[in-house]
TIVO-2410 file (N, C-alpha, C; in nm, 3 decimals):
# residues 177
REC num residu      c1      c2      c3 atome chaine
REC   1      X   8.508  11.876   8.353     N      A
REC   1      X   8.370  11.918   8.373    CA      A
REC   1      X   8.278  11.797   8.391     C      A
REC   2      X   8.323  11.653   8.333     N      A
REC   2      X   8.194  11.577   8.336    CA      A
REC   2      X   8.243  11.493   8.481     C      A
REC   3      X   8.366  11.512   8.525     N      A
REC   3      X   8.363  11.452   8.657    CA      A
REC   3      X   8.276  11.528   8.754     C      A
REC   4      X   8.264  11.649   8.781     N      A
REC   4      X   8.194  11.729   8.788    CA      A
REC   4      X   8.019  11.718   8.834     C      A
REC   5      X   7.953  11.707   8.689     N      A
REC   5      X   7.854  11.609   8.657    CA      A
REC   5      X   7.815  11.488   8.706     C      A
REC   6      X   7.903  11.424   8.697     N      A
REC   6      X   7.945  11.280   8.785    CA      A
REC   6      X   7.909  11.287   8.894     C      A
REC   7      X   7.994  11.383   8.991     N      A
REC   7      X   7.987  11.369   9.088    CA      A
REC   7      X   7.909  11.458   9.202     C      A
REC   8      X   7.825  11.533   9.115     N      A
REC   8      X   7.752  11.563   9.177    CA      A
REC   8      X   7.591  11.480   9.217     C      A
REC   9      X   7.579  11.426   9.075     N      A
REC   9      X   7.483  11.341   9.058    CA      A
REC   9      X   7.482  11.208   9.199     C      A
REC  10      X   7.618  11.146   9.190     N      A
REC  10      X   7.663  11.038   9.317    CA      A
REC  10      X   7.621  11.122   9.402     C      A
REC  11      X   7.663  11.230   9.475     N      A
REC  11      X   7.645  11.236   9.582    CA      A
REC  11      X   7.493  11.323   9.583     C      A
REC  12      X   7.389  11.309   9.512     N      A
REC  12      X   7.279  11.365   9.514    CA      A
REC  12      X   7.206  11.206   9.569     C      A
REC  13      X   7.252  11.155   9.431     N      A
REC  13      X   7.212  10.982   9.519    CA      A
REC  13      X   7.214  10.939   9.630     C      A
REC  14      X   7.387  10.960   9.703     N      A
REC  14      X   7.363  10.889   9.868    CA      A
REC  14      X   7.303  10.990   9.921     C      A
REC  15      X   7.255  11.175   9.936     N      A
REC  15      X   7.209  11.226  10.050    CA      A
REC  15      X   7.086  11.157  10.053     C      A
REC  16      X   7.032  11.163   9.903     N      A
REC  16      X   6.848  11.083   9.896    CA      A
REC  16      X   6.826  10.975   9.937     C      A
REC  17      X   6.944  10.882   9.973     N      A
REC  17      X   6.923  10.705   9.974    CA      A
REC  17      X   6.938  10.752  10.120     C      A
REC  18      X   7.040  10.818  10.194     N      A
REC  18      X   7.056  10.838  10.315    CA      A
REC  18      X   6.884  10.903  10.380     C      A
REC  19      X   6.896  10.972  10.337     N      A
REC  19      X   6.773  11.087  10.416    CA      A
REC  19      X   6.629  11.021  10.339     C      A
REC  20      X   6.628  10.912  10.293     N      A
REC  20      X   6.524  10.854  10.278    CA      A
REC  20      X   6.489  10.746  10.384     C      A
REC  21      X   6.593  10.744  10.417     N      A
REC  21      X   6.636  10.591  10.492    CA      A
REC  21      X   6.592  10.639  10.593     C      A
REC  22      X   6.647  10.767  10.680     N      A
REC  22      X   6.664  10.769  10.820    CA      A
REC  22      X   6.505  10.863  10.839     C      A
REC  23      X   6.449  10.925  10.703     N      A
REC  23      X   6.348  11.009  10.722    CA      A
REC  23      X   6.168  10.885  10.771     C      A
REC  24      X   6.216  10.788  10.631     N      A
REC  24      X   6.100  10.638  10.664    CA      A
REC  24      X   6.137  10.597  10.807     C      A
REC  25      X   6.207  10.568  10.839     N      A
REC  25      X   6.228  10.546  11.014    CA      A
REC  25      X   6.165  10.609  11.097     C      A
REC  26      X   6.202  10.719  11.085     N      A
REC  26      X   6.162  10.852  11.169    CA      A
REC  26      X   6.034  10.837  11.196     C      A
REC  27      X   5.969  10.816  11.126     N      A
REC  27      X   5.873  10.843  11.057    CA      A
REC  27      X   5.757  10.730  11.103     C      A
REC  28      X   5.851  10.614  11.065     N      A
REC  28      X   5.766  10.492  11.158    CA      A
REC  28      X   5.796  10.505  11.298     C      A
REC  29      X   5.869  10.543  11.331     N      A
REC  29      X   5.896  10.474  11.493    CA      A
REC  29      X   5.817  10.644  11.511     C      A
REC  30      X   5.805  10.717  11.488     N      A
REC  30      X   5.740  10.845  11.512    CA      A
REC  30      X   5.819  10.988  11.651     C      A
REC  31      X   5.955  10.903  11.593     N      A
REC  31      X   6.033  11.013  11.652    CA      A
REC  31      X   6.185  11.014  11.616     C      A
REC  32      X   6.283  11.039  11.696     N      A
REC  32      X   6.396  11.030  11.644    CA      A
REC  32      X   6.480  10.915  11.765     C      A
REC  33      X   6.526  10.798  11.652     N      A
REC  33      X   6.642  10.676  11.709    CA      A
REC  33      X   6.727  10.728  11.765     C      A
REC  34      X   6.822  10.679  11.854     N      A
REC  34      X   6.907  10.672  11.929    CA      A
REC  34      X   7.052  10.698  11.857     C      A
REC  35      X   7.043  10.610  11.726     N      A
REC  35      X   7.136  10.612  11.617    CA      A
REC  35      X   7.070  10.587  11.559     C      A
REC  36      X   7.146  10.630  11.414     N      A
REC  36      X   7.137  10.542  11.250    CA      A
REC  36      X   7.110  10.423  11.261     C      A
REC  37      X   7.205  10.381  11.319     N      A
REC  37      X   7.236  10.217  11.351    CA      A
REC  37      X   7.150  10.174  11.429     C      A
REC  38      X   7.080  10.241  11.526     N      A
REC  38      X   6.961  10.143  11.598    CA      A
REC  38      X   6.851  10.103  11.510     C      A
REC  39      X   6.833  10.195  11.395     N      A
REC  39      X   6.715  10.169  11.342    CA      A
REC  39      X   6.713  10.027  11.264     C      A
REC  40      X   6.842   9.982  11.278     N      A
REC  40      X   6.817   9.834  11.194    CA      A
REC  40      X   6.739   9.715  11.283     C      A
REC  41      X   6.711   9.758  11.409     N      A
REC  41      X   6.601   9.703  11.508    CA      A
REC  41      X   6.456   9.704  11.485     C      A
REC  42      X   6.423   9.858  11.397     N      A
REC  42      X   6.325   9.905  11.405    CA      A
REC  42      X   6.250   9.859  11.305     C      A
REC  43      X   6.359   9.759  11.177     N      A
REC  43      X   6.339   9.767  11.042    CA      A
REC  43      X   6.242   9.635  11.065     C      A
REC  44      X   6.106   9.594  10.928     N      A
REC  44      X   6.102   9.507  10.934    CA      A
REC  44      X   6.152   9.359  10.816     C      A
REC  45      X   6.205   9.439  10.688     N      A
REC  45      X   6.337   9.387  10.613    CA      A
REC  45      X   6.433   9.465  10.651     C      A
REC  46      X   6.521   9.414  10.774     N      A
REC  46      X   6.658   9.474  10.820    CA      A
REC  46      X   6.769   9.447  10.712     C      A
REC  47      X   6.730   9.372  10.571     N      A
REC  47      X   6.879   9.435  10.476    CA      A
REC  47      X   6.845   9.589  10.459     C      A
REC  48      X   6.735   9.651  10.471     N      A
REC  48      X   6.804   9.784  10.405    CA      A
REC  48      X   6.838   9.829  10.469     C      A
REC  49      X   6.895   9.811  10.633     N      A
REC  49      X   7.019   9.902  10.659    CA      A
REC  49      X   7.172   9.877  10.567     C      A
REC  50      X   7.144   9.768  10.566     N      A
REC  50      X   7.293   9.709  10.467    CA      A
REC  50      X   7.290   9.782  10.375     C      A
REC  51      X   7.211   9.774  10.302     N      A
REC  51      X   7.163   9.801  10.155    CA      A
REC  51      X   7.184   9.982  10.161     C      A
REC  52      X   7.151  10.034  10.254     N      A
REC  52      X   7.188  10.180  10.255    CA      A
REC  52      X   7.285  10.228  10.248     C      A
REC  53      X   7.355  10.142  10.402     N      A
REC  53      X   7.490  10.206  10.457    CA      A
REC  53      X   7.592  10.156  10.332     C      A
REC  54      X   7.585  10.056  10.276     N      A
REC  54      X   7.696  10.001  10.144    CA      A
REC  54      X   7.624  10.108  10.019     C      A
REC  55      X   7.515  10.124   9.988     N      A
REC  55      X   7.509  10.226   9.873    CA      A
REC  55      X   7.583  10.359   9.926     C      A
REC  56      X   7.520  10.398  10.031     N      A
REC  56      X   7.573  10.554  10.027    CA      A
REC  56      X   7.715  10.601  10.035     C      A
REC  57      X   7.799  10.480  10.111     N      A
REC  57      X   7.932  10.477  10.094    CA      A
REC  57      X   7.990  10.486   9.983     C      A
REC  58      X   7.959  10.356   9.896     N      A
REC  58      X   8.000  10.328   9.773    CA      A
REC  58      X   7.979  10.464   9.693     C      A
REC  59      X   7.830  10.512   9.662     N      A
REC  59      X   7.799  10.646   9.572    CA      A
REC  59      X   7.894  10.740   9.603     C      A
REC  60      X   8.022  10.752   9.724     N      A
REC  60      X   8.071  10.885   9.770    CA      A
REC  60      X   8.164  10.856   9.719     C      A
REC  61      X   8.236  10.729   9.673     N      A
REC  61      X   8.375  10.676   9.674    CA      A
REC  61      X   8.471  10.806   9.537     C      A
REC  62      X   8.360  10.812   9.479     N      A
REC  62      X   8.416  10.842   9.354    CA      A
REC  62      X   8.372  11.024   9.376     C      A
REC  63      X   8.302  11.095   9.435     N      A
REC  63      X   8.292  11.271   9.428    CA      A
REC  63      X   8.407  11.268   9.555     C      A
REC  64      X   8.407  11.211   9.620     N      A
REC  64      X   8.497  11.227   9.712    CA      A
REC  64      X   8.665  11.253   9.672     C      A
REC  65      X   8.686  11.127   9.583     N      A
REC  65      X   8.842  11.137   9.504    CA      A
REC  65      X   8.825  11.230   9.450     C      A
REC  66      X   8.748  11.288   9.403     N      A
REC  66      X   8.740  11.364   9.253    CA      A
REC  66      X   8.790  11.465   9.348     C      A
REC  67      X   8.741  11.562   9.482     N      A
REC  67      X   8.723  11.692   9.518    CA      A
REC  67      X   8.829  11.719   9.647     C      A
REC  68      X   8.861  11.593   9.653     N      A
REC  68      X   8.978  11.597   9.783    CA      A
REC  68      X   9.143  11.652   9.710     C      A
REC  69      X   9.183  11.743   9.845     N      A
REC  69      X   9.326  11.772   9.820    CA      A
REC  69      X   9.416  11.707   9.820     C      A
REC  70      X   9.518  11.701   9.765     N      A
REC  70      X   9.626  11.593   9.712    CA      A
REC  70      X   9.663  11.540   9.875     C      A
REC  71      X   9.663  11.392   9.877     N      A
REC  71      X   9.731  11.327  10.034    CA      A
REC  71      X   9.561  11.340  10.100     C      A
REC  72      X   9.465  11.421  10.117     N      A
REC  72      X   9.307  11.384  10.155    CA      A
REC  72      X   9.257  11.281  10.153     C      A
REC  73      X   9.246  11.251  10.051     N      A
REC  73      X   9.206  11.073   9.980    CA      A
REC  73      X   9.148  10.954  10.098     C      A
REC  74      X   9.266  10.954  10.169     N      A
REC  74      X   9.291  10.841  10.245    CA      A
REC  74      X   9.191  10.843  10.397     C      A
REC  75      X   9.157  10.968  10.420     N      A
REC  75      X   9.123  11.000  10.535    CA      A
REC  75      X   8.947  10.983  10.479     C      A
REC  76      X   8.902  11.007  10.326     N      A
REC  76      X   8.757  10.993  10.336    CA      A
REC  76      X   8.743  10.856  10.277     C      A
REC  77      X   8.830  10.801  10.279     N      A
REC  77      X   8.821  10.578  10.212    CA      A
REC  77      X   8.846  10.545  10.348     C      A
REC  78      X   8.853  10.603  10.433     N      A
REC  78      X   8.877  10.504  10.565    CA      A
REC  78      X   8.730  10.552  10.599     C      A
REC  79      X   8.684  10.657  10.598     N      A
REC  79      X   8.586  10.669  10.629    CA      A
REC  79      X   8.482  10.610  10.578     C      A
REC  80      X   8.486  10.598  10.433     N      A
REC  80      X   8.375  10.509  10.345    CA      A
REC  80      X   8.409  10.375  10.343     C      A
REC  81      X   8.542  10.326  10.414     N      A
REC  81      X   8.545  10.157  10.479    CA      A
REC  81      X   8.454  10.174  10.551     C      A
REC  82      X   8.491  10.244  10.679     N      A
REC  82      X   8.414  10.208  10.782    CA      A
REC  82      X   8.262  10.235  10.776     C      A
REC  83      X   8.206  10.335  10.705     N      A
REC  83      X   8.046  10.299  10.674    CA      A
REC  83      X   8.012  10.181  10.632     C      A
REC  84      X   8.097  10.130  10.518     N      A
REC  84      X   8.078   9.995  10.455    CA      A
REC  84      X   8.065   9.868  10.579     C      A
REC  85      X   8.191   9.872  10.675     N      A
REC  85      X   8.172   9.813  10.746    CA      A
REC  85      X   8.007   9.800  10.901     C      A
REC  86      X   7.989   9.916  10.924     N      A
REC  86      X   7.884   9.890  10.984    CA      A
REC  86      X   7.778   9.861  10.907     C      A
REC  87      X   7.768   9.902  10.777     N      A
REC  87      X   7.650   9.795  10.708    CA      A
REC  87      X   7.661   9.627  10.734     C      A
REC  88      X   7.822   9.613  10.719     N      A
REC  88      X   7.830   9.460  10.722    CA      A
REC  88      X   7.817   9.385  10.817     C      A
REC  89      X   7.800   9.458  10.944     N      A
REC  89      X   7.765   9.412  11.064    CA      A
REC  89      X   7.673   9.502  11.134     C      A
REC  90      X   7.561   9.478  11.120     N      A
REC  90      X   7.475   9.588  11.151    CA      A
REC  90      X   7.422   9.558  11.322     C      A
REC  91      X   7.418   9.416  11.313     N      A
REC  91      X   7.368   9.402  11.430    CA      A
REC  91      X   7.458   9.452  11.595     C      A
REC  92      X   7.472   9.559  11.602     N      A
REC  92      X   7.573   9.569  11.712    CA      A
REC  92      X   7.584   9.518  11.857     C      A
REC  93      X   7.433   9.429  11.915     N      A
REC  93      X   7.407   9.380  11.986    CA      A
REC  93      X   7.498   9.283  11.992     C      A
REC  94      X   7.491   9.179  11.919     N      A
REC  94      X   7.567   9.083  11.850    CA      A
REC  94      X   7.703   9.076  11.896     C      A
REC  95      X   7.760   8.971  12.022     N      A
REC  95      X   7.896   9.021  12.035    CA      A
REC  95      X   8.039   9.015  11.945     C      A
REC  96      X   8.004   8.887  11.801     N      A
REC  96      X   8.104   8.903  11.709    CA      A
REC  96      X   8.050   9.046  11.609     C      A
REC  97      X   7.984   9.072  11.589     N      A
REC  97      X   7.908   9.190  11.493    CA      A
REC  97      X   7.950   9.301  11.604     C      A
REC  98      X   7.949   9.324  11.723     N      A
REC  98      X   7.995   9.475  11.792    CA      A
REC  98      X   8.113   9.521  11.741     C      A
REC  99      X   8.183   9.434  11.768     N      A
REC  99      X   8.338   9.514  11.741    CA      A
REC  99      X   8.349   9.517  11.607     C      A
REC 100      X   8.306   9.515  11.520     N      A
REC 100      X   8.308   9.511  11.381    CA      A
REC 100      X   8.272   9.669  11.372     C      A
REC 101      X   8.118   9.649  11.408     N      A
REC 101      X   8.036   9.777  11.393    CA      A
REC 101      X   8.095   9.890  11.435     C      A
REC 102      X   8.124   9.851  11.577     N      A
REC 102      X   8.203   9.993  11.716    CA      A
REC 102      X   8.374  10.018  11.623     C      A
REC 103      X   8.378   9.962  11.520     N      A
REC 103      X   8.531   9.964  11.459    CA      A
REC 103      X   8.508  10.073  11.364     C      A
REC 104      X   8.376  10.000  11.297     N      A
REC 104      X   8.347  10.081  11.175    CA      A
REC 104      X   8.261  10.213  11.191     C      A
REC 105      X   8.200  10.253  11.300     N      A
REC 105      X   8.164  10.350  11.289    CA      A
REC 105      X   8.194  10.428  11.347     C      A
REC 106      X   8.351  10.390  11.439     N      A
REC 106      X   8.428  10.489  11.491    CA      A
REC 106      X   8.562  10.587  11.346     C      A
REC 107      X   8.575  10.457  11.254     N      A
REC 107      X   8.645  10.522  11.117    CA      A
REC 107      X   8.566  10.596  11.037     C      A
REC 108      X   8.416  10.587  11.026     N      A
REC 108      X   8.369  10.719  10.967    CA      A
REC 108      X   8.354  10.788  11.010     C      A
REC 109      X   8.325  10.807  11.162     N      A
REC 109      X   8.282  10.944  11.164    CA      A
REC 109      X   8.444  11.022  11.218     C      A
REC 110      X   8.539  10.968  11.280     N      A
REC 110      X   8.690  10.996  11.301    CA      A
REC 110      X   8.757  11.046  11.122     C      A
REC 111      X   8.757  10.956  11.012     N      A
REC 111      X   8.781  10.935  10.907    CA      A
REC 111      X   8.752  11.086  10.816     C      A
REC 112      X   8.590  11.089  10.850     N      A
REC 112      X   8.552  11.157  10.779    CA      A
REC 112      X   8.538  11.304  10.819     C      A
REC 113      X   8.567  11.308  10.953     N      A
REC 113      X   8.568  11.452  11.010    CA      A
REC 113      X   8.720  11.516  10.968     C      A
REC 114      X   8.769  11.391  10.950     N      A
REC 114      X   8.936  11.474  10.947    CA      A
REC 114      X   8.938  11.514  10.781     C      A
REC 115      X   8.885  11.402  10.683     N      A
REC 115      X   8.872  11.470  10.579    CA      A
REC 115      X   8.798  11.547  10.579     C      A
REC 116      X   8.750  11.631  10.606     N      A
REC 116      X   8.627  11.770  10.597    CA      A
REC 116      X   8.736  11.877  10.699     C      A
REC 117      X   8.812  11.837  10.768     N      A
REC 117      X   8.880  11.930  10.844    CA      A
REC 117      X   9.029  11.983  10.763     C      A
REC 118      X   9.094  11.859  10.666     N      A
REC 118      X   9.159  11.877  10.597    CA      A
REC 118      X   9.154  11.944  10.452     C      A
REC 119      X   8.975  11.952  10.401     N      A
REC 119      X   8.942  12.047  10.263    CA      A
REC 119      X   8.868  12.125  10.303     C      A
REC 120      X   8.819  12.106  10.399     N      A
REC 120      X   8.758  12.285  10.441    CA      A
REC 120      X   8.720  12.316  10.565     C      A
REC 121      X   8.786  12.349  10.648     N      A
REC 121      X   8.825  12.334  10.801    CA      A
REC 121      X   8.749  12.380  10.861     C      A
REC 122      X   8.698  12.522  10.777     N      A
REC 122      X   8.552  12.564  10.859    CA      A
REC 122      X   8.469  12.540  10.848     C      A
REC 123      X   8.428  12.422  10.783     N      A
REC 123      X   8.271  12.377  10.795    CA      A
REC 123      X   8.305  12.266  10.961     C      A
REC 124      X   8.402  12.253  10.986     N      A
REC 124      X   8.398  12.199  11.120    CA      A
REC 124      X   8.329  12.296  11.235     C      A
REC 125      X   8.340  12.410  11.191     N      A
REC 125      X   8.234  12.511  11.293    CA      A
REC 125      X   8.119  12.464  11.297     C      A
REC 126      X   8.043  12.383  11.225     N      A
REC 126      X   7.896  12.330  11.221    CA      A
REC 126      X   7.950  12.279  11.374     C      A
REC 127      X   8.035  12.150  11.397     N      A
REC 127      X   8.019  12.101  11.556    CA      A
REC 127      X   7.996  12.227  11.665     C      A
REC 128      X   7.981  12.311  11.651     N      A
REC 128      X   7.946  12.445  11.794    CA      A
REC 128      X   7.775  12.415  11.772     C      A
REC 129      X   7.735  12.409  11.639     N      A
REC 129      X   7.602  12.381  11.684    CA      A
REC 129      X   7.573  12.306  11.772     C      A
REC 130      X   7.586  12.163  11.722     N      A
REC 130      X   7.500  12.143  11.788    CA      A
REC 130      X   7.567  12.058  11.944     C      A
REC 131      X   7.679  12.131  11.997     N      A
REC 131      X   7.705  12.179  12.089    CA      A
REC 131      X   7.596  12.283  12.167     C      A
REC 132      X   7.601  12.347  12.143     N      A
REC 132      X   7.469  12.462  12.129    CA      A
REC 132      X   7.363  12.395  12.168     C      A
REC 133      X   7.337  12.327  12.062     N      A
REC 133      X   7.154  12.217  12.077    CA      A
REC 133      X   7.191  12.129  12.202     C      A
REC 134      X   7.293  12.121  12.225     N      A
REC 134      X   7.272  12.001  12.351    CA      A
REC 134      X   7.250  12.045  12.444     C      A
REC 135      X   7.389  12.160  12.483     N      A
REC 135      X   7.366  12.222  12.619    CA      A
REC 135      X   7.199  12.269  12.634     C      A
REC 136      X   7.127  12.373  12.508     N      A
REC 136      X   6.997  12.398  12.512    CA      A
REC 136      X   6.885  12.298  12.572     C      A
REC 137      X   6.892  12.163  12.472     N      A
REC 137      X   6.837  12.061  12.550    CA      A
REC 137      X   6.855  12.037  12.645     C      A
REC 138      X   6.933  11.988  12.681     N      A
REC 138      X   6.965  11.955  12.841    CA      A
REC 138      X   6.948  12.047  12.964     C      A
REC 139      X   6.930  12.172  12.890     N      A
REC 139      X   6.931  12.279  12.989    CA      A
REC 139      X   6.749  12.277  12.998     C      A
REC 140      X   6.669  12.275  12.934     N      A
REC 140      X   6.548  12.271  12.919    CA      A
REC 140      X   6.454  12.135  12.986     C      A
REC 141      X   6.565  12.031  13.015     N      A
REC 141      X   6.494  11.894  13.058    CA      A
REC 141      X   6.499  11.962  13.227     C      A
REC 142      X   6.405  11.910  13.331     N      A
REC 142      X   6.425  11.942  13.419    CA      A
REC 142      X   6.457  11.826  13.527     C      A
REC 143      X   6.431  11.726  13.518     N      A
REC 143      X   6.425  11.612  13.587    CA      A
REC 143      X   6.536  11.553  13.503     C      A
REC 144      X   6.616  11.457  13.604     N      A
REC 144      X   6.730  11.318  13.549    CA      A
REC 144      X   6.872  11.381  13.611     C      A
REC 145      X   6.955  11.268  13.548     N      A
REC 145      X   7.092  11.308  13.616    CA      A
REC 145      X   7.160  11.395  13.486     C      A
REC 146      X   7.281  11.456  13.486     N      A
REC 146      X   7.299  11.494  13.382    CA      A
REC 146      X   7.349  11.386  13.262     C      A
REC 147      X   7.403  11.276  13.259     N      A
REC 147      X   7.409  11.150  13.193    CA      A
REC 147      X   7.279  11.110  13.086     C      A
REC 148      X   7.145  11.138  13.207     N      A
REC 148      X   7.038  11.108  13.165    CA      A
REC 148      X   6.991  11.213  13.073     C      A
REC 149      X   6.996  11.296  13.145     N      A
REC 149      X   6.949  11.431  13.024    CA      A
REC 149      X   7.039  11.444  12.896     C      A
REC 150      X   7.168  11.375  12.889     N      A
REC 150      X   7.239  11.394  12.751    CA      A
REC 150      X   7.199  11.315  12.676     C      A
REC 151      X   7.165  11.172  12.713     N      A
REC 151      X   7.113  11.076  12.637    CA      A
REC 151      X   6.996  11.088  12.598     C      A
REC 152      X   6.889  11.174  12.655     N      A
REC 152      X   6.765  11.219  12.585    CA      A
REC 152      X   6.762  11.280  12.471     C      A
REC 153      X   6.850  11.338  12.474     N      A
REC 153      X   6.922  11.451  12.323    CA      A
REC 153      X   6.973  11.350  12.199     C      A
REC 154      X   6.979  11.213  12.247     N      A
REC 154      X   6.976  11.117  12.143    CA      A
REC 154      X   7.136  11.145  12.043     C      A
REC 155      X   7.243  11.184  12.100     N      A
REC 155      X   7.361  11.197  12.089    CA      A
REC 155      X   7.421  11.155  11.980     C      A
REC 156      X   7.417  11.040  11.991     N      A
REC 156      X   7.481  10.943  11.855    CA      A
REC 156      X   7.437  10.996  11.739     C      A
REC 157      X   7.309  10.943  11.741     N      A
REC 157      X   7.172  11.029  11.642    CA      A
REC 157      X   7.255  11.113  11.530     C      A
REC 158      X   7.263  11.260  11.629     N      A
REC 158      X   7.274  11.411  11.587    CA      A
REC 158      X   7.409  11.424  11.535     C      A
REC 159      X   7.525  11.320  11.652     N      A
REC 159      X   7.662  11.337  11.567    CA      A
REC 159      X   7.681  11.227  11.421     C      A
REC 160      X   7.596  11.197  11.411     N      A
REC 160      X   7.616  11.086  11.291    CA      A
REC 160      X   7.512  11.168  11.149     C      A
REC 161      X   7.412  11.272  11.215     N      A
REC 161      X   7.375  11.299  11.099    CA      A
REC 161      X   7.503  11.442  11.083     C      A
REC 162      X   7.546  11.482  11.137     N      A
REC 162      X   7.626  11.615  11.136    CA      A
REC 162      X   7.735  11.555  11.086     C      A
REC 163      X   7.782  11.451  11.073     N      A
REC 163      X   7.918  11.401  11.035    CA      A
REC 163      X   7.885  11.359  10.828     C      A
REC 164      X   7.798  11.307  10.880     N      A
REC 164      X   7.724  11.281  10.744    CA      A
REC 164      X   7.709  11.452  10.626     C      A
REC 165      X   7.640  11.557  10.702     N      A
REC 165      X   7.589  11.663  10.645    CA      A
REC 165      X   7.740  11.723  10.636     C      A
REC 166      X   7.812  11.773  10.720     N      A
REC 166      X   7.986  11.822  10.678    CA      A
REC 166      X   8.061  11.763  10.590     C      A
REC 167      X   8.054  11.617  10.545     N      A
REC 167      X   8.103  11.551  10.475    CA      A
REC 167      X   7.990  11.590  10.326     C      A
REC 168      X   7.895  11.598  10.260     N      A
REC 168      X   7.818  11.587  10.196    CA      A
REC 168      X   7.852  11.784  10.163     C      A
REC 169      X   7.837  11.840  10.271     N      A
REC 169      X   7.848  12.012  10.235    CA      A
REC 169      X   8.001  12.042  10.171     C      A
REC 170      X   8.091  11.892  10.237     N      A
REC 170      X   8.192  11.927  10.225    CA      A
REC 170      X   8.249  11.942  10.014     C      A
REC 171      X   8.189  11.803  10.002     N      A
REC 171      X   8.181  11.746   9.879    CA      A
REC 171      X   8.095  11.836   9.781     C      A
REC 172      X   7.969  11.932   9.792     N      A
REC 172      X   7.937  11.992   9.759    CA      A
REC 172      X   8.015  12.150   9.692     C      A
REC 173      X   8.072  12.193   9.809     N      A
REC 173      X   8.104  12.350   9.794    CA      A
REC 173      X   8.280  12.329   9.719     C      A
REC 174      X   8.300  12.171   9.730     N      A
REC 174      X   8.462  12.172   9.677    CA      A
REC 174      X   8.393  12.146   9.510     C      A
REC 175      X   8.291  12.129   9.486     N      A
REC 175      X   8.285  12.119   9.354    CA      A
REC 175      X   8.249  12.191   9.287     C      A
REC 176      X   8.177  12.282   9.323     N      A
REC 176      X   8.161  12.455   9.263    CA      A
REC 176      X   8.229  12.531   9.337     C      A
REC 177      X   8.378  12.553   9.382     N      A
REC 177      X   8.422  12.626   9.403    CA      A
REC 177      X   8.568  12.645   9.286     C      A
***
């Protein structure tokens, strides 16, 4: 029961450190980034992208073990490497810092979809949304190529907060269930 406790508390921590992070952004730049990760452009102390992306990882390390099915494990620590890692190289412009970043934030959101597909398979139905939201958007832009109109929809963005929210719902409903 007090892992439980534990771990609900952690992961109450990273959604707030997360959705504080990306909500103050929002918020300054007065719309929605491209990515998570662009906003460390936007920042004007750019450690707290570090400072985020390494807390919110770290805070999951432990509700995550706790709620994953036996052999799971491995698939949400690769994923919470690779968050760790695009904190550690945030700058993705940067041509030694790209491949770091493009490494690491291809293992969380790969990492972490498979763990959420492996403890509860149907919260992977969330991706039809916003499938859904894109085609909608894009169907609603009237001008550009279609390339152009997907990238208006700010892509990265939406799959990085949806990868984030399935992983977080995921960790949630395995602990009161």
């Amino acid at each position: 029961m007090m892992f439980m406790y534990l771990s609900f508390i952690l992961t109450v921590m990273s959604i707030f450190i997360m959705a504080a992070y990306v909500a103050g952004v929002c918020i300054e730049i007065k719309g929605v980034p491209p990515s998570i990760s662009a906003t460390f452009f936007k920042l004007k102390h750019r450690f707290w992208f570090t400072a985020t992306m390494w807390s919110v990882s770290l805070l999951l390390v432990y509700p995550i073990i706790m709620v994953s099915k036996p052999h799971t494990t491995i698939a949400a620590i690769i994923a919470m490497v690779g968050l760790f890692l695009v904190g550690a190289a945030p700058n993705f412009t940067d041509k030694h810092q790209r491949k770091i970043h493009i490494t690491g934030a291809t293992l969380s959101l790969i990492g972490s979809q498979i763990w959420v597909g492996l403890n509860l398979p149907l919260l992977l139905l969330a991706w039809s949304a916003y499938i859904l939201y894109t085609i909608i958007a894009m169907s609603v832009q009237k001008q550009g190529s279609f390339t152009v109109r997907f990238l208006r929809t700010n892509p990265l963005f939406w799959i990085e907060i949806l990868s984030l929210s399935t992983t977080y719902a995921t960790i949630f409903i395995k602990l009161f269930e």
